[in-house]
C-alpha positions as CSV (number, residue, x, y, z in Angstrom):
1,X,-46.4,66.8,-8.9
2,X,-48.9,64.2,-9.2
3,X,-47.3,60.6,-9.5
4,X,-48.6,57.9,-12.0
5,X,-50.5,55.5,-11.2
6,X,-48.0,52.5,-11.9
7,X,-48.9,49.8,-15.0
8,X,-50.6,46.5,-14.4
9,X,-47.4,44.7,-15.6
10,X,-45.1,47.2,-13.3
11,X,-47.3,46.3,-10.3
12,X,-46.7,42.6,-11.6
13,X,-42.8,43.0,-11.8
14,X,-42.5,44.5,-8.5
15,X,-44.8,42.2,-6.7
16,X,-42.7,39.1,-8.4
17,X,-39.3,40.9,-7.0
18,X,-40.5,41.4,-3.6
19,X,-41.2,37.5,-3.7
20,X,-38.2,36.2,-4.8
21,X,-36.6,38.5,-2.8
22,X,-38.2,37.0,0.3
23,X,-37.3,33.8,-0.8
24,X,-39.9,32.8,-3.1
25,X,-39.2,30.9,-7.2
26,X,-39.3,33.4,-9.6
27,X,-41.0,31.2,-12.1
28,X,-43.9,30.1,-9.3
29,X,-44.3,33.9,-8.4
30,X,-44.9,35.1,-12.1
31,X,-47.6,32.3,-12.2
32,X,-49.6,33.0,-8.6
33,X,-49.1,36.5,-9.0
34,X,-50.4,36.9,-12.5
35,X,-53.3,34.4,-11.5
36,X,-53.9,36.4,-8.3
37,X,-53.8,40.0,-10.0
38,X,-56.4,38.6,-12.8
39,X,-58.6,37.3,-10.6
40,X,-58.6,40.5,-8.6
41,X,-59.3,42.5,-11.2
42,X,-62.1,40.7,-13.1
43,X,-64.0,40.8,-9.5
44,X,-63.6,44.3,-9.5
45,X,-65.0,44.4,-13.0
46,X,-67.8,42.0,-11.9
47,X,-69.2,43.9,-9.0
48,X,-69.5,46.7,-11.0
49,X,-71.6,44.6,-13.1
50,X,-73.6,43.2,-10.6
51,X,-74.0,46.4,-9.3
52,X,-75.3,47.4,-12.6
53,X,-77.7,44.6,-12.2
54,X,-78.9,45.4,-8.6
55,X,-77.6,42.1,-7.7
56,X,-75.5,41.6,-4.2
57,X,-72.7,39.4,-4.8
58,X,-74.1,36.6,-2.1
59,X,-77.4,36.4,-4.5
60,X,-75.1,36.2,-7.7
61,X,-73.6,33.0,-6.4
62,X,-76.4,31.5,-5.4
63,X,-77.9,32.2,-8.5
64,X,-74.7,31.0,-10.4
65,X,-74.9,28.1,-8.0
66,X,-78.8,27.2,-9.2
67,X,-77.4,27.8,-13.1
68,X,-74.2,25.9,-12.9
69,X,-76.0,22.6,-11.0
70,X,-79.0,22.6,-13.9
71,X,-81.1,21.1,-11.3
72,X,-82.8,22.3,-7.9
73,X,-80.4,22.2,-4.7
74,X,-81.5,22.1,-1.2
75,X,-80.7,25.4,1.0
76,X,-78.2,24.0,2.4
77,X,-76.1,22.5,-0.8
78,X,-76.8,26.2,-1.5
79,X,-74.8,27.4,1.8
80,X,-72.1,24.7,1.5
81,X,-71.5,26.2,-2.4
82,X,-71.1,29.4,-1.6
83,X,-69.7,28.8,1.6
84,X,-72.2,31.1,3.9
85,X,-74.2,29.7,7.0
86,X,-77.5,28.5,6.0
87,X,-78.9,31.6,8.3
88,X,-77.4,33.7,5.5
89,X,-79.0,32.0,3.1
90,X,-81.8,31.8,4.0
91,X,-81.9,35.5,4.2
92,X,-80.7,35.5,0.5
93,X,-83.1,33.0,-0.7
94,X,-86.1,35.4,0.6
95,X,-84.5,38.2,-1.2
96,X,-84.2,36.3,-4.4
97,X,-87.7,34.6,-4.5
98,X,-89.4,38.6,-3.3
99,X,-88.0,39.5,-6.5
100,X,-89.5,36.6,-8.9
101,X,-85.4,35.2,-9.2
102,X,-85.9,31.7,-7.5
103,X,-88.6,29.8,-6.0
104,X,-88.7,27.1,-3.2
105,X,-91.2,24.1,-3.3
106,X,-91.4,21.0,-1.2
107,X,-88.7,18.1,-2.4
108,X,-91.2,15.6,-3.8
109,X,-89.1,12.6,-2.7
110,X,-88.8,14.3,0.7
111,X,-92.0,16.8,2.1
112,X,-89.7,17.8,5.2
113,X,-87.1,19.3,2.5
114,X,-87.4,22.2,0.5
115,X,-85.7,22.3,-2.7
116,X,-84.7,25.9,-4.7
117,X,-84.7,26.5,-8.3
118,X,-83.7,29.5,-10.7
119,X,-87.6,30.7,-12.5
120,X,-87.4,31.5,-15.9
121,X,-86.2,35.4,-14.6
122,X,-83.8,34.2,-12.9
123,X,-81.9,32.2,-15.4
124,X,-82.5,35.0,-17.7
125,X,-80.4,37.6,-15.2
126,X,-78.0,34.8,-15.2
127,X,-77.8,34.4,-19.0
128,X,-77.6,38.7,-19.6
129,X,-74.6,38.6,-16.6
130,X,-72.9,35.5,-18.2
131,X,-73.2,37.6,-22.3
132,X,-72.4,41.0,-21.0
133,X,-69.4,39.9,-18.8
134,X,-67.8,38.1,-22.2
135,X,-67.5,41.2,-23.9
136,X,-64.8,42.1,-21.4
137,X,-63.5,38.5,-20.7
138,X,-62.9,38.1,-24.3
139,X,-61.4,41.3,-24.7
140,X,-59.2,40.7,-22.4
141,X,-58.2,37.4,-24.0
142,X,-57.9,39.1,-27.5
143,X,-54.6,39.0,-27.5
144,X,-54.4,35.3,-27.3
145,X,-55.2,33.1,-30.4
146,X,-57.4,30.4,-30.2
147,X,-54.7,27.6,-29.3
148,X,-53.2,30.0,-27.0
149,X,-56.6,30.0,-25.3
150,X,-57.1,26.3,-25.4
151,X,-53.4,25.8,-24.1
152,X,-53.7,28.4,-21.3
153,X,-57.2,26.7,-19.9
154,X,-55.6,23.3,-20.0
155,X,-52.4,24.2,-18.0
156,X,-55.1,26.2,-15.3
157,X,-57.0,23.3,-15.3
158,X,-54.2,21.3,-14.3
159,X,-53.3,23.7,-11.7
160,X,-56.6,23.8,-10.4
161,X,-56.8,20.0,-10.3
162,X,-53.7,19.7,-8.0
163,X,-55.0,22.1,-6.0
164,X,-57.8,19.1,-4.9
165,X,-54.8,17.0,-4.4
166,X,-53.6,19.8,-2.0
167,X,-56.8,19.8,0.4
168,X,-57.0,16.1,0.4
């Protein structure tokens, strides 16, 4: 006999019970675990997307990095945002640019500097990832009205705002 696969919210239930059975809040485990089981998920939904793409997920963030900062970043803001050593990236940066996705020209203000942009291909793989992949966030969010939305993002944002206060 074949056993079933257990539900999403069973996986939830049980993971929240072996926490508070270890000594952990209840209320504080439904939170992290439902946050931790999301996130999980929607990266396993986005590399199948970026596979989809023939992107790696190291050249995604950098060109999420390039998109996100609307303005040319130095390879090594590039390493510190996606958190790689600059030999790394500079490995991804010659992937992206043999493929048309970035380009690198000297900083202007600075010859000894190089400076990295998104070219017009490369924020147009970045806009296609970002339409395509909300058809499934919003699906997933369907359920929610639109105050429920707003109401959910402000309470994560003030999560992840304490979690600065946390590092400091």
């Amino acid at each position: 006999m074949t056993r079933r696969k257990p539900s999403a919210a069973e996986q939830h239930r049980r993971a929240v019970a072996a926490y508070v059975a270890a000594g952990g809040d209840e209320s504080v485990q439904r939170v992290i675990t439902a946050v931790q089981s999301l996130s999980k998920k929607l990266d396993q939904w986005y590399a199948r997307q970026l596979a989809d793409l023939d992107v790696a997920a190291g050249e995604w963030a950098v060109v999420a990095a390039l998109a996100k900062a609307g303005t040319a970043l130095t390879p090594s803001q590039l390493a510190d945002l996606t958190n790689v050593a600059p030999s790394s990236m500079t490995h991804r940066l010659d992937k992206l640019a043999e493929r048309g996705l970035i380009e690198r020209a000297a900083d202007p203000g600075n010859r000894t500097r190089i400076l990295v942009r998104l070219t017009d291909d490369g924020w147009e793989l970045f806009s296609l990832a970002i339409r395509s992949s909300d058809v499934v966030e919003s699906d997933v969010l369907q359920d929610l009205g639109e105050a429920e939305r707003g109401e959910l993002a402000r309470l994560l944002e003030v999560v992840i705002a304490r979690l600065d206060d946390v590092d400091a």
